[in-house]
C-alpha positions as CSV (number, residue, x, y, z in Angstrom):
1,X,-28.0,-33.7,-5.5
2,X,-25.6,-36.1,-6.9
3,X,-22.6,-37.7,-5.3
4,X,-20.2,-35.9,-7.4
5,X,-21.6,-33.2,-6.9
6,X,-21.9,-33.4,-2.8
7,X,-18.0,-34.2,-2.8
8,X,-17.3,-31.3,-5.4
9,X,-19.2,-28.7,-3.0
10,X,-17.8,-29.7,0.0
11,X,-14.2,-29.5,-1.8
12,X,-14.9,-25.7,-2.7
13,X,-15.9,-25.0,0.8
14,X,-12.9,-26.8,1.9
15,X,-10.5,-25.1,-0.2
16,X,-12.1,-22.3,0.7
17,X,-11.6,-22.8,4.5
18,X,-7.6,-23.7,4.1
19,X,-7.4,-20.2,1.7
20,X,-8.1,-18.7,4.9
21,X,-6.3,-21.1,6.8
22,X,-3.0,-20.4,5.2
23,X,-2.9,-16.2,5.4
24,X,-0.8,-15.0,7.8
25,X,-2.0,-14.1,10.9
26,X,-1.1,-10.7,11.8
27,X,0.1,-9.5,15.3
28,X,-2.3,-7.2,17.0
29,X,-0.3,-4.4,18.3
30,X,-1.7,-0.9,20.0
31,X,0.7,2.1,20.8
32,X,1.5,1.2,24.8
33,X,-0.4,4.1,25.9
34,X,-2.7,2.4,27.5
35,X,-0.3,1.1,29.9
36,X,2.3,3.7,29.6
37,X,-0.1,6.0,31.8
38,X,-2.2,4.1,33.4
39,X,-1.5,5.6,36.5
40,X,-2.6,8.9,35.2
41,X,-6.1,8.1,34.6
42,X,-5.6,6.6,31.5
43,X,-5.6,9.7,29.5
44,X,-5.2,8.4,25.8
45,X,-8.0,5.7,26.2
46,X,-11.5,5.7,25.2
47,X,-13.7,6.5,28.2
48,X,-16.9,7.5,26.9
49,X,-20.0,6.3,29.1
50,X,-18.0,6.4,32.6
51,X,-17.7,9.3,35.0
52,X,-15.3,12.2,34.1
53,X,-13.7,14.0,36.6
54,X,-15.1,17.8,36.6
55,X,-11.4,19.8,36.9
56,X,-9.6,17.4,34.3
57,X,-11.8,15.7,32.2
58,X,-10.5,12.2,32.7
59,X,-11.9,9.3,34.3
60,X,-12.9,9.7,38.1
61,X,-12.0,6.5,38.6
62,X,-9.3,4.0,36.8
63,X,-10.8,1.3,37.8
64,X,-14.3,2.2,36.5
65,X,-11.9,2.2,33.0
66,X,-10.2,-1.3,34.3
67,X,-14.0,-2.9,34.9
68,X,-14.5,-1.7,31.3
69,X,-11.4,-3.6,29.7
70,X,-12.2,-6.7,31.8
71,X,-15.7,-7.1,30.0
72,X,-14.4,-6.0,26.8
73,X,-11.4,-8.6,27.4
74,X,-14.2,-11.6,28.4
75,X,-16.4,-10.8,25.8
76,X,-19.7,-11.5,27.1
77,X,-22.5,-9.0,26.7
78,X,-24.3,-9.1,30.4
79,X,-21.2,-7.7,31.7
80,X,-21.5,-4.3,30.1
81,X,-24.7,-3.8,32.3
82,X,-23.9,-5.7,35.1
83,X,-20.1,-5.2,35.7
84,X,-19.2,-1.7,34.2
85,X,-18.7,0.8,36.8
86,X,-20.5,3.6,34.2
87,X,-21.4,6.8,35.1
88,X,-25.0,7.4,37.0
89,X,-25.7,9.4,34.2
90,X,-25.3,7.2,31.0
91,X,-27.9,6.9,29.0
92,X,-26.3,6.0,25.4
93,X,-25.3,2.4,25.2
94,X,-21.8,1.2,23.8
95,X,-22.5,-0.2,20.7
96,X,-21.2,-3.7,19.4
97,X,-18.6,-4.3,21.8
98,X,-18.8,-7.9,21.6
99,X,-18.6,-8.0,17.5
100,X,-15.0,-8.4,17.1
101,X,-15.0,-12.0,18.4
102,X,-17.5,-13.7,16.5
103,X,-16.7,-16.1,13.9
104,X,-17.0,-15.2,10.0
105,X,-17.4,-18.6,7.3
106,X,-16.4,-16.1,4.6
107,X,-13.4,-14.3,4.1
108,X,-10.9,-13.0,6.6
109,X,-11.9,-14.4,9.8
110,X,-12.4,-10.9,12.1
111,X,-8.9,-11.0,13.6
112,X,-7.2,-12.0,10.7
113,X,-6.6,-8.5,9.8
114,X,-5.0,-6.0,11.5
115,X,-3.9,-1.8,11.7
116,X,-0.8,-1.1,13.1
117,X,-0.4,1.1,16.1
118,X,-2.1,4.3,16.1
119,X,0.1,7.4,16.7
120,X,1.0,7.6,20.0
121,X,1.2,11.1,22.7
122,X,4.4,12.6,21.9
123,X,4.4,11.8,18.0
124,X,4.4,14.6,15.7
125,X,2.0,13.0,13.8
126,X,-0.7,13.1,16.9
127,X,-0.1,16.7,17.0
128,X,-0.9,17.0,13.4
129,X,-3.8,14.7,13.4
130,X,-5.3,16.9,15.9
131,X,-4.8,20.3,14.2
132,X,-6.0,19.0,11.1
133,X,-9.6,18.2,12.9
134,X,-9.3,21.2,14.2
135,X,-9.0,23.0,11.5
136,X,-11.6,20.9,9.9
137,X,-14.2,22.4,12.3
138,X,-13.0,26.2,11.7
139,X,-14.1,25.7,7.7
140,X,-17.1,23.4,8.3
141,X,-19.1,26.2,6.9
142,X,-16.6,27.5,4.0
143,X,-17.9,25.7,0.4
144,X,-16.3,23.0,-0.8
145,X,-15.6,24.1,-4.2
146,X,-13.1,26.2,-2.2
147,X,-11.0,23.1,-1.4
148,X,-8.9,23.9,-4.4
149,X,-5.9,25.7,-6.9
150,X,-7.0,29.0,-7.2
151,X,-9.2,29.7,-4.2
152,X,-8.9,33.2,-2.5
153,X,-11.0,32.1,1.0
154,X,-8.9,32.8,3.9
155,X,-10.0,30.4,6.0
156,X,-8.8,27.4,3.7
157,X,-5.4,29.4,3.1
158,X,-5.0,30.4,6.4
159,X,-5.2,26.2,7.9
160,X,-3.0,25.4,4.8
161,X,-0.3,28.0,6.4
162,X,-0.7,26.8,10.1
163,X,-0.9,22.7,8.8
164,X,2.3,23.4,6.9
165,X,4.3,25.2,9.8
166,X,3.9,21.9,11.4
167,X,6.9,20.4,10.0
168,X,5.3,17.1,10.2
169,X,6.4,14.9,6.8
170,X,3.0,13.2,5.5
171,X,4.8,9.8,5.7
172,X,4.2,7.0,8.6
173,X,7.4,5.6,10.3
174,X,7.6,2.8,7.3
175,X,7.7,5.5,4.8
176,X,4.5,5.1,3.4
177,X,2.7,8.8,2.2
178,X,-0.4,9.3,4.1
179,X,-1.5,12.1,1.5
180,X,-0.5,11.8,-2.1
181,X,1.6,15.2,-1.7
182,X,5.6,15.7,-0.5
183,X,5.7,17.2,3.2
184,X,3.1,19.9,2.3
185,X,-0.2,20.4,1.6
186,X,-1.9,22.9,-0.8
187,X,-5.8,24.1,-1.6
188,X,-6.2,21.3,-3.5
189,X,-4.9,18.7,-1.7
190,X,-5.6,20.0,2.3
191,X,-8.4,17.6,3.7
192,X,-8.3,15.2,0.8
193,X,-7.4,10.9,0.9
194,X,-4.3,9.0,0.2
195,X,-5.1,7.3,-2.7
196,X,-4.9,7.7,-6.8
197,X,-7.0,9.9,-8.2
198,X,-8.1,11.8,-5.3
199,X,-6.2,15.1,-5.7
200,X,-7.7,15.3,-9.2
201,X,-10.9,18.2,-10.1
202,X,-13.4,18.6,-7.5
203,X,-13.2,17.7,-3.9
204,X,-16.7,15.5,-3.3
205,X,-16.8,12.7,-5.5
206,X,-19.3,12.9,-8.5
207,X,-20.9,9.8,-6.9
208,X,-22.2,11.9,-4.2
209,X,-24.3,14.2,-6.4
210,X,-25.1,12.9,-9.9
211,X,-28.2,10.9,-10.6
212,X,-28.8,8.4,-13.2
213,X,-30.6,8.5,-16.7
214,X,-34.0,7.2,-16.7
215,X,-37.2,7.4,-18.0
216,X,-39.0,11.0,-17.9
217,X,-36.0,12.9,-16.1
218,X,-32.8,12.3,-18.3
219,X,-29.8,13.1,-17.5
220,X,-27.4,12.9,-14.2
221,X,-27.8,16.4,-13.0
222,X,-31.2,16.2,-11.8
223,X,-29.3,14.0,-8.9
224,X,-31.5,11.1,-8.4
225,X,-30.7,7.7,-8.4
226,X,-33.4,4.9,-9.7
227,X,-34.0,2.1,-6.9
228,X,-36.0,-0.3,-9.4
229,X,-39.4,2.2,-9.8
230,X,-38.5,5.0,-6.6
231,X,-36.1,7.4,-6.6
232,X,-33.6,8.1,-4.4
233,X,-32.2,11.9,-3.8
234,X,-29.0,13.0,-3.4
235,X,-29.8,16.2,-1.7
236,X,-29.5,16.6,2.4
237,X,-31.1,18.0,5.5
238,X,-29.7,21.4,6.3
239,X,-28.1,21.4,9.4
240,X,-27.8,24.4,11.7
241,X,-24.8,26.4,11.2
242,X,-23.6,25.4,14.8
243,X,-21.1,23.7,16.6
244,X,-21.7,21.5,19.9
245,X,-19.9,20.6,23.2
246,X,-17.8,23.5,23.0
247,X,-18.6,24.3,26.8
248,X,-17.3,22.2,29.6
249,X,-20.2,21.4,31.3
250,X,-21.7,19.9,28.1
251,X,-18.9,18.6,27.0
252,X,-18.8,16.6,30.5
253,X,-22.6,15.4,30.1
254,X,-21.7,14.1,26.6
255,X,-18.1,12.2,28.0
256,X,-20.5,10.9,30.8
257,X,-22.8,9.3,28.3
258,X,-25.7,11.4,28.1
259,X,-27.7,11.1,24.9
260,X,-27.8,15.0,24.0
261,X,-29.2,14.5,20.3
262,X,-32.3,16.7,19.7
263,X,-33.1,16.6,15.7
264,X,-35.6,19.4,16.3
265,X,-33.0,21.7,16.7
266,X,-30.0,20.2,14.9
267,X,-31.7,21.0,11.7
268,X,-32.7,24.0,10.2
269,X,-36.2,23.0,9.1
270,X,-37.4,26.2,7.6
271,X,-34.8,25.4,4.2
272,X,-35.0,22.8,1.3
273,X,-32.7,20.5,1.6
274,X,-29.5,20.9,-0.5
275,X,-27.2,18.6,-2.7
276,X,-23.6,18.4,-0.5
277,X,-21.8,21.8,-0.7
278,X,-20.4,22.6,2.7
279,X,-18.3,20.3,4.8
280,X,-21.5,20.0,7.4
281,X,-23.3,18.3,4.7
282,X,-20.9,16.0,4.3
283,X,-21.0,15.7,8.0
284,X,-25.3,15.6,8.1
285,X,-24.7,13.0,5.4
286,X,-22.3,10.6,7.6
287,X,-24.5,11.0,11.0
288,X,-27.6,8.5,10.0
289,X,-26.5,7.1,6.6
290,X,-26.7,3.2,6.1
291,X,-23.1,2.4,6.1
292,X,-23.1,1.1,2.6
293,X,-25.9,3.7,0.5
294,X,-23.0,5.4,-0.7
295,X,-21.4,3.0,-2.4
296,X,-25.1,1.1,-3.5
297,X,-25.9,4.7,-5.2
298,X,-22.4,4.7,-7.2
299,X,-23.1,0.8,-8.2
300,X,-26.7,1.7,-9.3
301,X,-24.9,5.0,-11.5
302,X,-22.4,2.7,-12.6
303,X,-24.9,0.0,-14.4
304,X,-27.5,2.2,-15.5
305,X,-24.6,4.0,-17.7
306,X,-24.0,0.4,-19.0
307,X,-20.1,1.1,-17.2
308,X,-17.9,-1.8,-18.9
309,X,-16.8,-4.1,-16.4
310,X,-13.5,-5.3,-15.5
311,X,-11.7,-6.5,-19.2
312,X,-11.4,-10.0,-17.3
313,X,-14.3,-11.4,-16.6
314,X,-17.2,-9.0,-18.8
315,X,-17.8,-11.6,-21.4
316,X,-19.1,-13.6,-18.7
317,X,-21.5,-10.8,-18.1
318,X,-22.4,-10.2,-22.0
319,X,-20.8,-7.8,-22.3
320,X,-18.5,-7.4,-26.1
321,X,-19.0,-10.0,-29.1
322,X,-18.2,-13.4,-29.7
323,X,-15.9,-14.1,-32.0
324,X,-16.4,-16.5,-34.3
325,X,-14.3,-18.5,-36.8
326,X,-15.7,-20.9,-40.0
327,X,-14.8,-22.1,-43.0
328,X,-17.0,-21.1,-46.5
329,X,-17.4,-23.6,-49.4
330,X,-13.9,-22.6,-50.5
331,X,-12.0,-23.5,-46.7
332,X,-11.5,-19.5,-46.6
333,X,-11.3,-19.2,-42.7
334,X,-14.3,-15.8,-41.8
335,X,-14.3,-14.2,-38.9
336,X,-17.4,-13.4,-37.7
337,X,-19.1,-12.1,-34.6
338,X,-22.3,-12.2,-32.7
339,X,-23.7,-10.8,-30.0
340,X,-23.7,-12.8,-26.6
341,X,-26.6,-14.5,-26.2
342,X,-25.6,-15.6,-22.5
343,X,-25.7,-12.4,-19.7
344,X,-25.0,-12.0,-16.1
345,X,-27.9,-11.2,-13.7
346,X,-27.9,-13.3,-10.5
347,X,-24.0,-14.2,-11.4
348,X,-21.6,-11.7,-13.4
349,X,-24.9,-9.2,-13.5
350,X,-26.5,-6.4,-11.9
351,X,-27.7,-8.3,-8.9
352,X,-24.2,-10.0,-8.1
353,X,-22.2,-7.1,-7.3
354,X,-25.3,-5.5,-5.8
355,X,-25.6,-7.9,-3.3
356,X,-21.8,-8.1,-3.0
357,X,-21.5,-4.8,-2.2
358,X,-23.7,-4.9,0.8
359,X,-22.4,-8.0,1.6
360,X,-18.6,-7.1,2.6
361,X,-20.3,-4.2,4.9
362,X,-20.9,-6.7,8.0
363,X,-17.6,-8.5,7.7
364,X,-15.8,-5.1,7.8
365,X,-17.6,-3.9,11.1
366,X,-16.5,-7.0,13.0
367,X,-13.1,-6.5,12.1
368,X,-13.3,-2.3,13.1
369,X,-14.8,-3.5,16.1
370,X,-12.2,-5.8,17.0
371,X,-9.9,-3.1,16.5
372,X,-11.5,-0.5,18.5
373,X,-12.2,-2.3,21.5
374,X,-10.2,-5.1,21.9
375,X,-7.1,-4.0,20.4
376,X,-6.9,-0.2,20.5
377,X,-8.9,1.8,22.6
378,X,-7.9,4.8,21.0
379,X,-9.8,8.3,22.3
380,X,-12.1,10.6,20.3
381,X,-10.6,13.3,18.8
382,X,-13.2,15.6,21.3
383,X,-11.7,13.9,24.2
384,X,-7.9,15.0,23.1
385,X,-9.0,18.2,22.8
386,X,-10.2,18.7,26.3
387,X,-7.2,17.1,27.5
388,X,-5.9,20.4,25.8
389,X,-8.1,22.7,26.7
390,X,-7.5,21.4,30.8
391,X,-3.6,20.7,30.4
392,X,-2.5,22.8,33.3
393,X,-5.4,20.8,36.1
394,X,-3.9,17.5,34.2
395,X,-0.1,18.7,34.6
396,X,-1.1,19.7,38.7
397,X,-2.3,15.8,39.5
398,X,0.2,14.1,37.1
399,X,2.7,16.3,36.2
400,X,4.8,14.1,33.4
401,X,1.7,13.5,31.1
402,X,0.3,16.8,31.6
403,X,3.5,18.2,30.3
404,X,2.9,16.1,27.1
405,X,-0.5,17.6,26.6
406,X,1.3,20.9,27.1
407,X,3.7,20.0,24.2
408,X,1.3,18.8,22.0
409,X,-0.8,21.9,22.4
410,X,2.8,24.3,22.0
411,X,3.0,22.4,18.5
412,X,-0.5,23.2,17.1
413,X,-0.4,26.8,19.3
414,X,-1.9,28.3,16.3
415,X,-4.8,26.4,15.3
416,X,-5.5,26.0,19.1
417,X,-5.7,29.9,19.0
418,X,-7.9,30.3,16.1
419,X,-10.7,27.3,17.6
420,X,-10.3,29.5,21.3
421,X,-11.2,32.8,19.0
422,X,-13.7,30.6,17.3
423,X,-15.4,29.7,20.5
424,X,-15.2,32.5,22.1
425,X,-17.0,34.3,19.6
426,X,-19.8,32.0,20.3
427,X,-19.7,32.5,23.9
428,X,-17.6,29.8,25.1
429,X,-13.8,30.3,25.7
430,X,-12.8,27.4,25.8
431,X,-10.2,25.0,22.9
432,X,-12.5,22.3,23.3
433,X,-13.2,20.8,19.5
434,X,-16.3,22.6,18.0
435,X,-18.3,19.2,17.1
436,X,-21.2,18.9,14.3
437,X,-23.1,16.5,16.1
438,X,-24.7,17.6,19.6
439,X,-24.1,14.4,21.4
440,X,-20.8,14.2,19.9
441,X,-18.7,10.7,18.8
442,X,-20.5,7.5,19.2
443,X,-19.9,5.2,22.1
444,X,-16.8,3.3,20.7
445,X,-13.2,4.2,20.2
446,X,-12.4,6.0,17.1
447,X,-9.6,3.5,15.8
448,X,-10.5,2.4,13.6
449,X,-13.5,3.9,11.8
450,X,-16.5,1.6,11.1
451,X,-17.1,4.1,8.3
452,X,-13.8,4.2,6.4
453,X,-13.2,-0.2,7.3
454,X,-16.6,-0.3,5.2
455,X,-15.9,2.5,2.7
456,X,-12.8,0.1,1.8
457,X,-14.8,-2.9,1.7
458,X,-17.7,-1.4,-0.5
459,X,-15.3,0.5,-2.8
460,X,-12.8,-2.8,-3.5
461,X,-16.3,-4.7,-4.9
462,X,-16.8,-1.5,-7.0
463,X,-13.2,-1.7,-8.3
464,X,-13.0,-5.6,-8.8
465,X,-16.2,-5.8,-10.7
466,X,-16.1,-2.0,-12.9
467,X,-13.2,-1.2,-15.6
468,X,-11.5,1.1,-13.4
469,X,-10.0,2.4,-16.3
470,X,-13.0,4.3,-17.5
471,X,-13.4,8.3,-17.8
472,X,-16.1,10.8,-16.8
473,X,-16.9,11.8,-20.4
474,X,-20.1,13.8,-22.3
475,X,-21.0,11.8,-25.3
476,X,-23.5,13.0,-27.5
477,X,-26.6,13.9,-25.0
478,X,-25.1,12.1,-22.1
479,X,-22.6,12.3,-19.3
480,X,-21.4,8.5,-18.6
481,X,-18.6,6.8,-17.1
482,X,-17.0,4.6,-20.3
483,X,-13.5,4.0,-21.7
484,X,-12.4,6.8,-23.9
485,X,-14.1,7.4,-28.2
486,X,-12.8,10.3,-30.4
487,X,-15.4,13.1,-29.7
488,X,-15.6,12.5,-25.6
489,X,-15.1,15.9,-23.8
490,X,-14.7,15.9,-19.8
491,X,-17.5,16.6,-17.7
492,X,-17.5,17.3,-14.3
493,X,-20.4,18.4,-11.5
494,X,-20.1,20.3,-8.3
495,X,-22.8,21.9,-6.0
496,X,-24.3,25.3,-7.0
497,X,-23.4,27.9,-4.3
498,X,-26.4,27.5,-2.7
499,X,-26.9,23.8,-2.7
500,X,-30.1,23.8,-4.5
501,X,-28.9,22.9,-7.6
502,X,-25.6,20.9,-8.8
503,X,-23.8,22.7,-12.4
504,X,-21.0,21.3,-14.6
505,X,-17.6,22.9,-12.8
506,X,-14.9,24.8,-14.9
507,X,-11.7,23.8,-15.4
508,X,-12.8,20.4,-16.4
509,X,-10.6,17.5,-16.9
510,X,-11.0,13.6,-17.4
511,X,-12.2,12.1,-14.0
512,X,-11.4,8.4,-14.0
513,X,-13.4,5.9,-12.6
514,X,-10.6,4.8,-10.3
515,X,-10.2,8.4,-8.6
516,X,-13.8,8.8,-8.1
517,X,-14.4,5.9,-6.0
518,X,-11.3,6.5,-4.2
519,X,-12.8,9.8,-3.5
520,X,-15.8,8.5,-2.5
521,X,-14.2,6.4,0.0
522,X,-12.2,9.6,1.0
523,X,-15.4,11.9,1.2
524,X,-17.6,9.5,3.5
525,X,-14.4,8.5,5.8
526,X,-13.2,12.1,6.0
527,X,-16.8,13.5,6.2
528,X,-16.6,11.7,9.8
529,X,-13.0,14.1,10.6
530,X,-15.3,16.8,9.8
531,X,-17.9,15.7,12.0
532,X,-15.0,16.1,14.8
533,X,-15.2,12.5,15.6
534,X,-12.2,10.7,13.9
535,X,-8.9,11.4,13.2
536,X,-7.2,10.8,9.6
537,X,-5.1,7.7,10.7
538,X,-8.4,6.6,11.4
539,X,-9.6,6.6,7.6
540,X,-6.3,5.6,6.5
541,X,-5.8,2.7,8.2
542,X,-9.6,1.7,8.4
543,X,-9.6,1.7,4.3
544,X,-6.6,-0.2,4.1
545,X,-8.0,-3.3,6.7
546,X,-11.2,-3.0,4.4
547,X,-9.8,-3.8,1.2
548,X,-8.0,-6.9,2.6
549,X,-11.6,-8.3,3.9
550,X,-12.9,-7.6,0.7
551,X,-10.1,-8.9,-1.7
552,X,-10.3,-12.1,0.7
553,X,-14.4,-12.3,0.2
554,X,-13.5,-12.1,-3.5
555,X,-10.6,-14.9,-3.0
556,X,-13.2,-17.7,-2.0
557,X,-15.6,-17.0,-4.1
558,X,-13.7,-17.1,-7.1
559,X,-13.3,-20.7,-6.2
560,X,-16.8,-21.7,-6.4
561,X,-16.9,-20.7,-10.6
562,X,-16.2,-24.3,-11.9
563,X,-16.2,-23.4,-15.9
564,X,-15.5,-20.5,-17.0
565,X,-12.6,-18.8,-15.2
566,X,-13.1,-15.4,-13.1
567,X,-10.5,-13.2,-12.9
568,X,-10.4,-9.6,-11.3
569,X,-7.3,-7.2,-10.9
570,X,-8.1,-5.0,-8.9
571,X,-6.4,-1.6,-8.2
572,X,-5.8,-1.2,-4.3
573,X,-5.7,1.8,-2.2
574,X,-1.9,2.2,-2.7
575,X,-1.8,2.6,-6.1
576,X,-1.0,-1.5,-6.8
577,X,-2.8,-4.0,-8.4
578,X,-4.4,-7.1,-6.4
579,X,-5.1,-10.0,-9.4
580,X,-7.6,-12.5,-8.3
581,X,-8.5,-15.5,-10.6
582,X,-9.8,-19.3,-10.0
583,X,-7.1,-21.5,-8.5
C-alpha cells in the first residue's frame, strides 16, 4: 500500500468517525412508570424470569425486580446468574441483555438513537394498544384476505366496531398518525402499518408469497425463491388452531420463566404446510425466522426480475446505456449509445446490497436491546393482560394502581368481554391474552421490537438501493416489479383459501414497490402483535429507530466511493425523502 493511499484510508475512516461524531445525541427518556409505582410491585415493568406472586400476578418481591435493574444498569453478564434474585423455577435465559452497551465502528453508535416514551398507564392510547392485541388474538384464525373493503366476516367487522368506539385519535401526542387513516379504522385498514403504500390491495405483502423466475419452474406463483442452485419455500408449518397461557396457573409457570415450548404439539403435523393465509401463519412465520430472511427473499425477487435500481446511482451498476457524443468527417455532432461494459457485483451489484442487507440486522439489535433493557423496561402485552384479568386482588394490596387497571379494562370492556367468551369456550374463564406461542413472549421487554428495529433496517437497504418507484405489473409472460410500459396490467397474489396454493386476487390495482416493502416491514413487525407478544407502538417506533441505523450505515459508506459519486434518496417510513450522496 502506498502512502497516499494509507493517508487517504485513514481520512475516510476519519471522516467517517466525526459523521458520527457530529449527530445529535438523543435523550433517552422512558414513561416514569417505572418509578411512578414502584411501591406497587412495579406493575408496568418487565418481570419475566422472576417469581410472580400467585393472587396478583406481579412480582413477589420488588427487590428481586431491583437486583434485576442493578445488573442490567452495570452491565456485566456474570451478574444475571450470580446476582438476579430469579425465580427457582426459571429455566429460559434473558437473552442479550448486555448488547445495548457495546460499541459499533459503523453507523449510529447503539445509543445514538433513541424511541420516545412508550404510552404510559392511564393513556388512551395504552388502552387501545391493548384491545387491538386483543382483538388480534380473537381473528388469529379468520383469513387474511378478509382484512379488507368488502368483507362480510363478523369477526373483523365486529373488532372494527369495538376499536372505533374507543375514541382514541390514531395520532401520538406530537401529532404524528400512527395508521395512515383519520381517527377510524376500516376492513382495510384495521391491523395494517403506518406507512405509504400499506393500505393499498392485499394485506400480506407479495414479498411473502411469490417466488422468482428460474430455470425449469417459471413464474412467481410457484412461490419459491432461488438461493444460488437450492430453493427456498415460501410455504409454512401449520400450527395448531390453539391459543396458550390462557389459564392462570400456566400463565404463572410461563411469567416465572419456565420454557413451556413443545413443537410436537404446537404443530399440526398431519397437514402440508401452507403459503401464509391466516394471521397464525404470520405468527408460525415470526417465531423461528432468521431476523433478516424476509427481507433477503424480497432482495433475491427483486434482482432476479432485473428491478431497476435507484435512478441515482444504477449506471454504476450497468444498468441503462452510455451515451455517447462524436464528430463524423463533416463535424456533425452523433449521438450514439452503447451498452455498459462496466457492472456492479461485489460493489453496485447483486452481492453489495445482499450483504448490506444482512449487515444493518446486528446494528439494529444493539440498539433494540439498548432500548428494552436499559431504557424502557416496558411489559409484554400477556403481562398487561393479567394485570386485567386480576385487577380487583391488585386494587385490594394497592388500591391507587389497581384502580388504573380497572379503568383501563372499563375502556376496552368490550373486547375484554369477547376474549373472556373466547376463553371460556375453551375451558378457561379467564381475560388473560390468548397467546400463539406456548411459552409466550421471549425473555426481554417488548419496547422496542428486535423484529420491527430490523424490519426498518433491512427494508431502508431495500429502498436506498431499488427504484422505489416501480410497479407490480404482468408483461407479456411475466409478473415483475419494473417502472411502468404501455401494455403493463396489475397483477397481484394472495393465498388460496386453503393455503396450498397462492392465485392472482381480484380487484387488482398497481402495487408499488415502495408499498410492498413497507408492508413487508408491517407484516413481519405486526405478525409479532399477532403472536400476542408486542404492542403496535412497538413496531412503530422500532421501524422508525431502524431506518435511522440504516440511513447512517449508508451515510459512511458513501464516503468511502472516491470516483464516481453515489447518491441514494431514499423514501422513509413517514412518507419523506432521506438523500444520501458523497460529501
Amino acid at each position: 500500500m502506498s502512502e497516499y493511499r494509507k493517508q487517504e484510508a485513514l481520512k475516510a475512516r476519519v471522516t467517517a468517525a466525526q459523521m458520527a461524531a457530529e449527530r445529535s445525541l438523543p435523550t433517552h427518556e422512558a414513561n416514569g412508570d417505572e418509578q411512578r409505582y414502584a411501591s406497587a410491585n412495579y406493575p408496568m415493568n418487565f418481570t419475566k424470569g422472576l417469581e410472580h406472586d400467585i393472587n396478583t400476578g406481579l412480582v413477589s418481591d420488588p427487590q428481586a425486580f431491583e437486583s434485576l435493574r442493578t445488573a442490567i444498569d452495570e452491565g456485566f453478564i456474570d451478574p444475571f446468574t450470580t446476582s438476579v434474585r430469579a425465580s427457582p423455577d426459571k429455566e429460559r435465559p434473558w437473552e442479550a441483555p448486555t448488547a445495548g452497551i457495546v460499541y459499533e465502528l459503523e453507523g449510529p453508535d447503539p445509543q445514538a438513537v433513541t424511541m420516545p416514551p412508550a404510552p404510559a398507564l392511564g393513556a388512551i392510547e395504552l388502552a387501545y394498544e391493548m384491545a387491538e392485541v386483543y382483538e388480534l388474538a380473537l381473528i388469529r384464525d379468520v383469513q387474511l384476505t378478509e382484512l379488507s373493503e368488502g368483507t362480510t366476516n363478523a369477526s373483523v367487522l365486529e373488532a372494527v366496531t369495538r376499536l372505533n368506539a374507543i375514541g382514541y385519535v390514531l395520532t401520538d401526542e406530537a401529532g404524528r398518525p400512527r395508521k395512515n387513516v383519520g381517527g377510524s379504522v376500516t376492513p382495510q385498514t384495521i391491523f395494517r402499518g403506518s406507512s405509504p403504500g400499506v393500505e393499498v390491495g392485499p394485506y400480506l405483502s407479495q414479498f411473502m408469497l411469490i417466488g422468482n423466475d428460474q430455470p425449469g419452474d417459471p413464474g412467481v406463483s410457484h412461490g419459491k425463491v432461488q438461493y444460488g442452485a437450492l430453493q427456498v419455500d415460501q410455504r409454512v408449518p401449520v400450527a395448531q388452531a390453539q391459543n396458550y397461557l390462557t389459564d392462570w396457573n400456566t400463565w404463572l409457570q410461563a411469567q416465572n420463566g419456565q420454557d413451556l415450548r413443545d413443537n410436537a404439539h404446537l404443530f399440526d403435523v398431519t397437514q402440508d404446510r401452507r403459503f401464509i393465509t391466516f394471521p397464525r401463519d404470520l405468527a408460525t412465520y415470526v417465531h423461528d425466522d432468521a431476523l433478516y430472511e424476509a427481507y433477503l427473499n424480497a432482495c433475491l425477487i427483486l434482482l432476479s426480475m432485473g428491478t431497476p435500481f435507484d435512478p441515482g446511482f444504477a449506471k454504476l451498476s450497468g444498468q441503462g446505456e452510455l451515451f455517447l457524443n462524436s464528430l463524423d468527417v463533416n463535424a456533425t455532432l452523433n449521438l450514439e449509445t452503447h451498452a455498459r461494459q462496466a457492472a456492479g457485483f461485489a460493489l453496485y451489484g447483486g452481492p453489495h446490497i445482499l450483504t448490506l442487507v444482512t449487515e444493518v440486522a446486528t446494528r439494529a439489535l444493539k440498539a433494540v436491546r439498548y432500548q428494552k433493557f436499559n431504557n424502557h423496561l416496558r411489559l409484554r402485552p400477556e403481562a398487561l393482560a393479567a394485570r386485567i384479568h386480576r385487577t380487583s386482588e391488585i386494587e385490594t394490596q394497592f388500591p391507587s394502581v389497581g384502580t388504573l387497571f380497572s379503568n383501563l379494562a372499563d375502556a376496552i370492556e368490550p373486547t375484554v368481554t369477547a376474549v373472556t367468551a373466547l376463553n371460556t369456550a375453551a375451558g378457561d374463564a379467564t381475560s388473560l391474552l390468548p397467546m400463539a406461542f406456548q411459552e409466550g413472549s421471549p425473555m426481554h421487554p417488548s419496547y422496542g421490537a428486535g423484529h420491527a428495529t430490523v424490519a426498518g433496517a433491512c427494508v431502508t437497504i431495500l429502498k436506498a438501493f431499488f427504484d422505489t418507484s416501480c410497479i407490480f405489473v404482468r408483461r407479456g409472460a411475466e409478473d415483475i416489479f419494473s417502472r411502468y410500459r404501455d401494455g403493463d396490467t396489475a397483477v397481484e397474489y394472495t393465498g388460496s383459501p386453503d393455503g396450498s396454493s397462492i392465485v392472482e386476487a381480484t380487484g387488482q390495482t398497481f402495487l408499488s414497490l415502495e408499498g410492498e416493502l413497507n408492508k413487508l416491514a408491517a407484516n413481519i413487525s405486526i405478525a409479532r402483535n399477532m403472536a400476542g407478544v408486542h404492542y403496535f407502538s412497538d413496531y412503530y417506533d422500532s421501524l422508525r429507530m431502524g431506518e435511522k441505523i440504516a440511513l447512517g450505515i449508508l451515510e459512511e459508506q458513501a464516503i468511502c466511493y472516491p470516483t464516481d459519486p453515489f447518491v441514494l434518496s431514499v423514501p422513509t417510513f413517514d412518507g419523506k425523502v432521506h438523500r444520501i450522496g458523497k460529501r
